[in-house]
N, C-alpha and C positions, 0 to 999 in steps of 0.2 A: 189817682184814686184806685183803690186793689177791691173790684164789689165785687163782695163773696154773699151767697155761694154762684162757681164756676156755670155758665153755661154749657148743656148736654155736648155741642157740638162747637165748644172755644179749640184753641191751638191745648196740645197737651208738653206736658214735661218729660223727658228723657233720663232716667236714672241709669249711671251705670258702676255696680258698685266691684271693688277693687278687695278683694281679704288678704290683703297680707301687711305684717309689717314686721318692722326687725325687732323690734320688741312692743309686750305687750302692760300696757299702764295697768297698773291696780286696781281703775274704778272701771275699766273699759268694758260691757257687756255687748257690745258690737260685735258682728260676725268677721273676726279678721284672728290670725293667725304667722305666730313668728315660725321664723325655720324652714318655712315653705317657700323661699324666693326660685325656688328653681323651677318650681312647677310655672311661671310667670309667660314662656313663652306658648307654652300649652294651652294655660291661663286663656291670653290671646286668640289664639286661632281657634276656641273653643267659643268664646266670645263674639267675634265676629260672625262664627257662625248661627249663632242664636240671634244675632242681630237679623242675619238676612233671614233665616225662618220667620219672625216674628214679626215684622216691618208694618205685616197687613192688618195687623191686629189694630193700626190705627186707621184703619178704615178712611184713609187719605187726609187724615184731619192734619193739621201744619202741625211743628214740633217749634215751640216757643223758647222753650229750654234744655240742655244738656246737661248732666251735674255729675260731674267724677267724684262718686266720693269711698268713703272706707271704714276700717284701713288705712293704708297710705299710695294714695293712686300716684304719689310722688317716686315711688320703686319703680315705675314703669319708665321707660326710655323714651324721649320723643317721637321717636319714630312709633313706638308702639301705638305713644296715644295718636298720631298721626294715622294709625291704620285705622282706629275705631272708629275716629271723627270721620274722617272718609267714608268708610261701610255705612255709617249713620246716614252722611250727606247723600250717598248712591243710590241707597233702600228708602229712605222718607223722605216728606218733606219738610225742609227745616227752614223758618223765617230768614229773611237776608241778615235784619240783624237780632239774629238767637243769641240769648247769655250763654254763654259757654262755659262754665263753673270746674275748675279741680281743686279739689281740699292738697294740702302740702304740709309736712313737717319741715320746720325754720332751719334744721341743718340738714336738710336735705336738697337744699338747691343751690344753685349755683349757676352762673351767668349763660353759660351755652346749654344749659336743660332749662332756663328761663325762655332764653329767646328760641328755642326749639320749641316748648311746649306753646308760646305766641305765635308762631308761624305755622302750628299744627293747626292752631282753631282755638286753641282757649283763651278767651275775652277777660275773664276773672278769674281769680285766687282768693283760697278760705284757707287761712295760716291758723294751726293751730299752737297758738302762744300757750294759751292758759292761764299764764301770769310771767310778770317779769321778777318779782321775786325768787331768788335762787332757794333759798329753806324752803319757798313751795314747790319750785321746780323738781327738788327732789322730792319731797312729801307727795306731791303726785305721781314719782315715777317718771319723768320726763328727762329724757339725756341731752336737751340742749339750753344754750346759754338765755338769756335777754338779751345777749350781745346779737345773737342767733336771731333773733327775732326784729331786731331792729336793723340788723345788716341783708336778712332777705326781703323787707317793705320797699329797704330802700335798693338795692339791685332790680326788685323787680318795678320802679316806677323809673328807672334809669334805661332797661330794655323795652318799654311801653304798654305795661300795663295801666291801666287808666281806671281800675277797679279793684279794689284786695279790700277783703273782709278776714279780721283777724277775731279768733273765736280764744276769749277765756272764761276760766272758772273760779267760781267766790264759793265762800264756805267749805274750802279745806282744811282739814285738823291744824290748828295753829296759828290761821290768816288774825291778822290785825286788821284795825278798819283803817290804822295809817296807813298798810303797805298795801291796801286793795286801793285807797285813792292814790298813793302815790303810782298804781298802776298807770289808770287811768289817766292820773294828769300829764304820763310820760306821754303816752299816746297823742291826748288831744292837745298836747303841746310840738308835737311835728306837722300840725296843720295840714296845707296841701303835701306834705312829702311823705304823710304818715298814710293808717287806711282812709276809706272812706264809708266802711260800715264795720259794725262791731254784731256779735252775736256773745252774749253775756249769760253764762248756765252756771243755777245754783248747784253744788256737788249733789248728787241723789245717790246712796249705797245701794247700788245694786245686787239682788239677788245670785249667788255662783259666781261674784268676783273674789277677788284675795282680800276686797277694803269688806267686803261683808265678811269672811271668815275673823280676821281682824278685829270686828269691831263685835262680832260674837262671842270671842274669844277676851274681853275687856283690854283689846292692846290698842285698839283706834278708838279715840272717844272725838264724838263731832260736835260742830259747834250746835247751840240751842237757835230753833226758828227765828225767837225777839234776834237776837245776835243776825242772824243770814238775812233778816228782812232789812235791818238796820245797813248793810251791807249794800241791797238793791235799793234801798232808798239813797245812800249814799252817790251810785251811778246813774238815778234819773238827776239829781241834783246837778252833780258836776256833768253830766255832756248837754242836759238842759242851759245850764247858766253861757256853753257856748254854741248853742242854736242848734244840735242835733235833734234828730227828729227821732221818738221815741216811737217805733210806728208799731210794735208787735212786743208783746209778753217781755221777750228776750231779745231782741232786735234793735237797735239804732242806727238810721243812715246819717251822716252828714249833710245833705239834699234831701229833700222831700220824694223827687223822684229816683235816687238812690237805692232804694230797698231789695233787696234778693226777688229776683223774679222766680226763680225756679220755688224755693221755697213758701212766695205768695200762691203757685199752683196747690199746692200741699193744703196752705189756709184756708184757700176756696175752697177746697172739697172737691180740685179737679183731677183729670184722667191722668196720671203717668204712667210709662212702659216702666217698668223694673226691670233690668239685665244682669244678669252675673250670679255669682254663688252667692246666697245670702238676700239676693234682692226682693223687695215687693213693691207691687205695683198695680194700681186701681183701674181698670178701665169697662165703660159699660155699664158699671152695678158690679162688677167681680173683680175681689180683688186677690190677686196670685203672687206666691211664694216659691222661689226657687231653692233648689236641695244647698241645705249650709254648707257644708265642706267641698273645697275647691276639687279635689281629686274624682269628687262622686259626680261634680258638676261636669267636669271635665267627661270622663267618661259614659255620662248620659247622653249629652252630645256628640261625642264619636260612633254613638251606638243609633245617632238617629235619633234619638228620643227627646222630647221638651224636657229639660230638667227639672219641671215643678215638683214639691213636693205637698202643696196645698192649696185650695182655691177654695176661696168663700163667696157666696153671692148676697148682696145686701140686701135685704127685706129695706123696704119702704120706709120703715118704721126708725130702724138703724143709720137709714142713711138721713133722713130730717136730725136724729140725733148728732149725729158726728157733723153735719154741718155747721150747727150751732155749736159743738167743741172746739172745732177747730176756727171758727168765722169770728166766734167772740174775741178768737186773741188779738185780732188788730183791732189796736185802740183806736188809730184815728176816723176809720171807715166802719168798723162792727159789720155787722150782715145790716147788707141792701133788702128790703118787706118785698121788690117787684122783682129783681133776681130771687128770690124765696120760692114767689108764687111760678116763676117760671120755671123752676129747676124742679118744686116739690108739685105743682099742679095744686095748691090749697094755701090762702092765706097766712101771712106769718101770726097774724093775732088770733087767726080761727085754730091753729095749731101749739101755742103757744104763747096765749096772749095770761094765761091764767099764770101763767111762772114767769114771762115777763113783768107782770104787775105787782107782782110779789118782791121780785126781786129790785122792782125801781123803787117799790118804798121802802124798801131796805137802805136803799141810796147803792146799791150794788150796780146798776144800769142806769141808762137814761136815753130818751126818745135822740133821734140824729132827722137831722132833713129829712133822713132817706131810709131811714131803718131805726137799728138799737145798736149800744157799744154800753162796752162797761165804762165806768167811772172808774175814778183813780182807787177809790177804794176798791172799789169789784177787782179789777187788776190785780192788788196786792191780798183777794181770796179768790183768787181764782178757778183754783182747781172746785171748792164749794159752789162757786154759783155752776159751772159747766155742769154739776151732775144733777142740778135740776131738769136737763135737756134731755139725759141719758135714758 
């Protein structure tokens, strides 16, 4: 069970984000950057040292989870991620058994940076597939195979990984609803030698990427919402009919207790460290932003200096809201009404019993043992019922 919202003083999550990659996708609005790999050792020991600065900022609370992500934290060399896991290990404290999370591009690995990056500390892998379809593989800009994708699941459950979450995308200019289930069924047809969770994201045209100039410009035309929902109804259907556990908006484990733990942090509404250029990170009521570009980060740090470039602190008000944003997307738990009263200090129905009621005779929600969760339909409007919270 994942009850959100997080308790003031549970274990927190460890973000540590990676900007670089060799090339950058068309839809990507993430803080990451190609052409930069040389700055990467720098990168490093700039990193560590922000680690050991900042360690105390979790005010001795345990560290439940670690998540490399990016970018591509797969450019970094074992040894490297070997140094940060350690500086993590030496400066906090971290559960015995903490999920240890790095995202990875499928031609980027290979046997001795597998079993390097397993004997460094990392527990899990988040392979970013996308699709196996090759017309999409290029339509999104992505320079590896399917072959690629299905030969690093399987390298990495042959060197001991016992956890890989592979992450794709539906609703790209051109998908069929054959080739997104023939995705699908490749996957949940390697059974135990395939992942064992999935993370499923409809495309969104981001703002300052090349697919928004594109599609401004009338050269990318996207599919229609009927079409992309028809898409995610398609993927509860098929890993439903073989017993995966739909637990989160975009989320599916194979096990029930399966689920991304670092990411459950996130849902809760709990505390993580953010590290690195680009990173944010909530802890306290304040949530802090570190300077985007690796070079500036870098050299804030050599200079001494914390390299934030923004820090917010959350009014009361803000934080009851995002609770309920982020609590409602897991379907199977929703927000827990006595973790409510304990995190926000005031009942969940004294604070929001007037949009909950609203919303359940909509058939948008519905009452749980323990709280409220959306229904199937709430789920597929999601984003509408959350800004009743806002």
């Amino acid at each position: 069970m994942i009850v959100a919202p997080a308790g003031a003083d549970d274990p927190i999550g460890i973000y540590i984000h990676v900007p670089f990659c060799a090339h950058i996708c068309p839809y990507c609005d993430f803080t990451t950057y190609a052409g930069k790999e040389s700055l990467i050792p720098a990168y490093v020991d700039a990193l560590i040292t922000e680690i050991e600065r900042r360690a105390g900022e979790a005010r001795g609370r345990s560290a439940a989870t670690i998540y490399l992500g990016g970018g591509t934290p797969s450019l970094l060399a074992p040894e490297q991620i070997a140094r940060i896991l350690a500086t993590i290990q030496s400066r906090l404290t971290v559960l015995p058994d903490a999920e240890v999370t790095m995202e990875a591009n499928p031609n980027g690995l290979n046997r001795d940076h597998l079993e390097g990056y397993l004997s460094a500390g990392v527990n899990r892998l988040s392979i970013g597939a996308q699709t196996l379809d090759r017309r999409g593989l290029r339509t999104l800009g992505r320079q590896h195979e399917s072959t690629d994708v299905l030969a690093a699941v399987a390298m990495a459950r042959e060197v001991g990984f016992e956890r890989i979450n592979l992450d794709f995308i539906f609703g790209w200019p051109g998908q069929t609803r054959e080739s997104w289930q023939r995705d699908l069924q490749q996957i949940v047809a390697l059974g135990d030698a395939g992942p064992d969770h999935l993370s499923l994201y409809s495309l969104i045209i981001e703002p300052g990427t090349p697919y928004a100039d594109a599609q401004a410009r009338g050269i990318l035309h996207m599919p229609d919402d009927d079409f992309t929902a028809d898409l995610y109804e398609d993927a509860i259907r098929i890993l439903a009919d073989v017993g995966w556990t739909h637990y989160e908006i975009a989320n599916w484990s194979r096990s029930a207790e399966g689920y991304s733990r670092h990411n459950a942090i996130y849902w809760q509404h709990g505390d993580y460290l953010g590290l690195g250029a680009g990173a944010f990170g909530t802890m306290d009521g304040a949530r802090v932003m570190n300077q985007l570009l690796p070079e500036r980060y870098i050299s804030e740090i050599n200079a001494d200096l914390l390299p934030q470039s923004n820090t917010e602190v959350l009014d009361e008000e803000t934080a009851r809201g995002e609770t309920m944003m982020l609590g409602l997307r897991l379907l199977v738990d929703g927000i827990d009404a006595e973790a409510f009263r304990r995190r926000h200090g005031v009942a969940l129905d004294a604070c929001f019993g007037e949009q909950i009621m609203r919303m359940t005779g909509l058939g948008m929600m519905e009452s749980t043992p323990t709280g409220v969760r959306l229904t199937t339909r709430g789920m597929m409007l999601a984003n509408s019922v959350v800004t009743e919270f806002l």
